[in-house]
N, C-alpha and C positions, 0 to 999 in steps of 0.2 A: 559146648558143654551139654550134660545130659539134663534132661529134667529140673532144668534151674527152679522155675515156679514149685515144684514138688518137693523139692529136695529144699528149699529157702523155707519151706512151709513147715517140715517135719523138724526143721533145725529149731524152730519157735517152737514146736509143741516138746521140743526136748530140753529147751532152756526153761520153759514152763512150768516142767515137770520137777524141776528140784532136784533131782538125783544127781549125786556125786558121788556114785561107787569108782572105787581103784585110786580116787584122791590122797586121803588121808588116811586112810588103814583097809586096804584090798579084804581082808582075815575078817572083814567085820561083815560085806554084802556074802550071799551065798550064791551058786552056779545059777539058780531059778531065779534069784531078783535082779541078776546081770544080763538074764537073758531078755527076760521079760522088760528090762527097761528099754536096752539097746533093740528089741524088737517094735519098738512104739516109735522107732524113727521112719520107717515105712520107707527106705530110700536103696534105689541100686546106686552104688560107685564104682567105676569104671578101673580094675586092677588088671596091672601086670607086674610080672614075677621076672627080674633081670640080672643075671650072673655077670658081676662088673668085676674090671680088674684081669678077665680073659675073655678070651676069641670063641671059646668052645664052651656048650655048656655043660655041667655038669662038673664043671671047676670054679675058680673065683670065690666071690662072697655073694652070695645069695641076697636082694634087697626086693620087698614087694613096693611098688609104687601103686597111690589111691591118688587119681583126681578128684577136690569135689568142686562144687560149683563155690562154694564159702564153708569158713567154721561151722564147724558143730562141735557139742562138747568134747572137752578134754577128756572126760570118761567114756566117752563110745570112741574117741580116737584109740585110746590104749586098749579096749575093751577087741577092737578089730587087727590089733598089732599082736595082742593075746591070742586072738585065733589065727593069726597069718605062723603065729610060733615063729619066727627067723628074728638073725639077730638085730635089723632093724627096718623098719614101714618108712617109707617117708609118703609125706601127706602136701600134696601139691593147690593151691591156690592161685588160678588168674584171677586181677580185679583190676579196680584202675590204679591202684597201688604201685602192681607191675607182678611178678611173680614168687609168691609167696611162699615157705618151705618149712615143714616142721618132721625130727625126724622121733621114732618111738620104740624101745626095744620091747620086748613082751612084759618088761614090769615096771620102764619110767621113761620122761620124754628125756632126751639126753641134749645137750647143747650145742654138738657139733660131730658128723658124722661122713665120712667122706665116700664110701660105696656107695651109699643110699643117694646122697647128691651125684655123683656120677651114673647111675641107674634112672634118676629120675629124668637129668638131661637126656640122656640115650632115648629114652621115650616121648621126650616132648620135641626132639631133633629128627627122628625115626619114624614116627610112630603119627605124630601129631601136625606134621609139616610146621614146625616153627621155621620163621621166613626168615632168622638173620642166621649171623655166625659165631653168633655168641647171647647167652642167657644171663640174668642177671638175677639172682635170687635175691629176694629178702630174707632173710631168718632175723630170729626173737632173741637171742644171745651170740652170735657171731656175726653177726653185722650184716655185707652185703658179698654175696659168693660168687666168682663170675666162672662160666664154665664156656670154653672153646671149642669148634668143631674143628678138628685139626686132621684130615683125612679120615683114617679108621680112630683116633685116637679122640676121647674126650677128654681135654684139660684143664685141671682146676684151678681157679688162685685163690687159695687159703691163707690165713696167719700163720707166721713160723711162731713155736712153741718150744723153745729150746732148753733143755732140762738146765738148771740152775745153782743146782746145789747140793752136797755128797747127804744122804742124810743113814741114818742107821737104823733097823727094824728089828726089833727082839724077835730069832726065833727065825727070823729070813733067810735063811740059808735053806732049815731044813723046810721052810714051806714051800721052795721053789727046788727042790731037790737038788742043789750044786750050790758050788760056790763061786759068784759073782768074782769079776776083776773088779768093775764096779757097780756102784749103788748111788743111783742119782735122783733127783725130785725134777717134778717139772710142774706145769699148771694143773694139770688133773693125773697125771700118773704117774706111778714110779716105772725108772728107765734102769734095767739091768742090762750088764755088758759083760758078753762071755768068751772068753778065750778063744774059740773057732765056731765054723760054721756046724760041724758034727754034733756038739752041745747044743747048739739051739735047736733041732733037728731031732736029736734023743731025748731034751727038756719034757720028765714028768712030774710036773707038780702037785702039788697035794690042793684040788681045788678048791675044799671047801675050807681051808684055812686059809688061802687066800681072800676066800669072798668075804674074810672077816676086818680086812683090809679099807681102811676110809681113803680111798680113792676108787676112779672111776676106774683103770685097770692097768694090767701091770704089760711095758713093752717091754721083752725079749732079746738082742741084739748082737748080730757080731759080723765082722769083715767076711763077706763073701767070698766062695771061691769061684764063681763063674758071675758073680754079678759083684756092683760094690759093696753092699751090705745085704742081708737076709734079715727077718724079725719072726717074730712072733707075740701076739699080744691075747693075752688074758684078763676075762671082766665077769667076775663069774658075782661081784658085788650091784650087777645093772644087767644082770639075766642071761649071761652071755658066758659058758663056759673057755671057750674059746672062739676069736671073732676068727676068723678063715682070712680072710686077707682087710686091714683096718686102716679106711684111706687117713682118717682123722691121725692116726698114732706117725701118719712120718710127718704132721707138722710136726713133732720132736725130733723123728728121726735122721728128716732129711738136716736142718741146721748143724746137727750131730757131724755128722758121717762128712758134711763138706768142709766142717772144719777140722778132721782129723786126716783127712785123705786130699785136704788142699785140692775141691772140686766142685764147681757150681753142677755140673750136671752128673745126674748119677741114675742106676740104673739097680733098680731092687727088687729082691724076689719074698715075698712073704712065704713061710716053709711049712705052713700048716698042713693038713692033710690033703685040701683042696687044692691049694698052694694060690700064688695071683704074681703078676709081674706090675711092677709101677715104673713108670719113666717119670724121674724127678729134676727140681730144677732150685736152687738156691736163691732166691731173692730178696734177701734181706730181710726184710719185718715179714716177709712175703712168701709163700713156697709154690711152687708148681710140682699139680702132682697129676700126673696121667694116666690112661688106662682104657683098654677097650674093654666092651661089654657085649652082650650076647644075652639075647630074649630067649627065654623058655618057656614062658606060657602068659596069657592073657584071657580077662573072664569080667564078669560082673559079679560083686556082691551084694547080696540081697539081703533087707534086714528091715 
């Protein structure tokens, strides 16, 4: 770790300090008192910037990863996710705990994020010589994440999330520009389901009536024609007009698709503009979701 004594020091003089700008109302601190507070931590953190979900970069989902040596507030967490601007930071902790994981999009911490955890293992397998062959996250709302080094591929075991119920939206048609075969609810998202792969692919919807939507975001979905299913997923309600490739949204999707295609293993292509490939796996309460990833840049933040 870097600066542990430095960095354990500056995190007291920021818990000290009382501020909790970006907590309860962002609209209320101003650009000067966000800077001036998050500048009073005095600490470098050790970032890199990791395109997961492909081989090459300059495709995939975009995830910055930050080690630090321990917490610091929740408002300089988000305050650094703000300036990373991507759709989400994840924020890595070793302690004796084991290895800690929090992830954050530029405007709230979210509960469960599957790029950003596949980006952070890539670095802590890559990058950081971790000694085994597999990692074992803690996170604060999804429990315990385990990730696999499985040749070039990193593999996840998430919760499946399988949508549950038809439900109907005043107005949903025309916010997502087409009409749905179906309209399904799940834990945090609505699941739409489109006749072919060409509609999800030409899908423009009207984002900022979506972002008016109380859910975390909407997945896109339809039988593949070179893979099993393709998606697309929109969150423009958690800062996120469109996620480029969203490892969290095939816990919905994979239970989906293996139940309609009678197939525990499947193979999906997100169709975003960046696009991303995932190699998935049905396991019951359980999904396995894969993906290789690719570094693009690495730096210290200073602050």
């Amino acid at each position: 770790m870097i600066e542990s004594d430095h960095n354990r020091a500056a995190a007291a003089r920021w818990q000290e300090s009382g501020e909790s700008l970006f907590m309860a109302n962002r609209s209320s601190a101003t650009f000067d008192e966000i800077r001036s507070s998050v500048q009073r931590l005095k600490m470098k953190i050790p970032i890199f910037q990791v395109d997961a979900f492909t081989s090459k970069v300059f495709s995939g989902n975009p995830a910055a990863v930050c080690l630090l040596d321990e917490w610091i507030s929740d408002s300089a967490l988000l305050a650094i996710a703000a300036e990373n601007n991507l759709s989400e930071t994840a924020f890595v902790v070793q302690s004796g705990a084991g290895v800690e994981l929090r992830w954050f999009t530029p405007r709230v911490e979210v509960a469960l994020c599957g790029h950003a955890t596949l980006a952070a293992a890539s670095v802590l397998f890559e990058l950081q010589g971790w000694p085994e062959g597999r990692i074992c996250f803690e996170t604060r709302s999804s429990g315990q994440l385990i990730v696999e080094k499985k040749d070039k591929l990193f593999e996840m075991d998430f919760p499946a999330r399988p949508p549950d119920r038809e439900i109907a939206i005043a107005g949903f048609n025309e916010m997502i520009g087409t009409v749905p075969a179906k309209v399904l609810g799940s834990q945090e998202d609505v699941f739409v389901v489109l006749d072919e792969e060409k509609s999800v692919r030409e899908l423009r919807p009207d984002i900022a009536a979506l972002a008016g939507l109380k859910c975390r975001g909407i997945i896109v979905t339809a039988k593949g024609e070179c893979g099993d299913f393709v998606s697309r997923f929109f969150a423009p309600s958690v800062g996120v007009d469109e996620d480029p490739v969203c490892g969290s949204a095939h816990c919905v999707l994979i239970p989906y698709w293996a139940e309609q295609l009678q197939k525990k293993t499947l193979h999906a292509l997100q169709v975003s503009m960046r696009g991303g490939e995932i190699f998935c796996e049905d396991r019951g309460e359980r999904v396995g979701i894969a993906g290789e990833a690719a570094l693009y840049m690495r730096g210290i933040i200073t602050i």
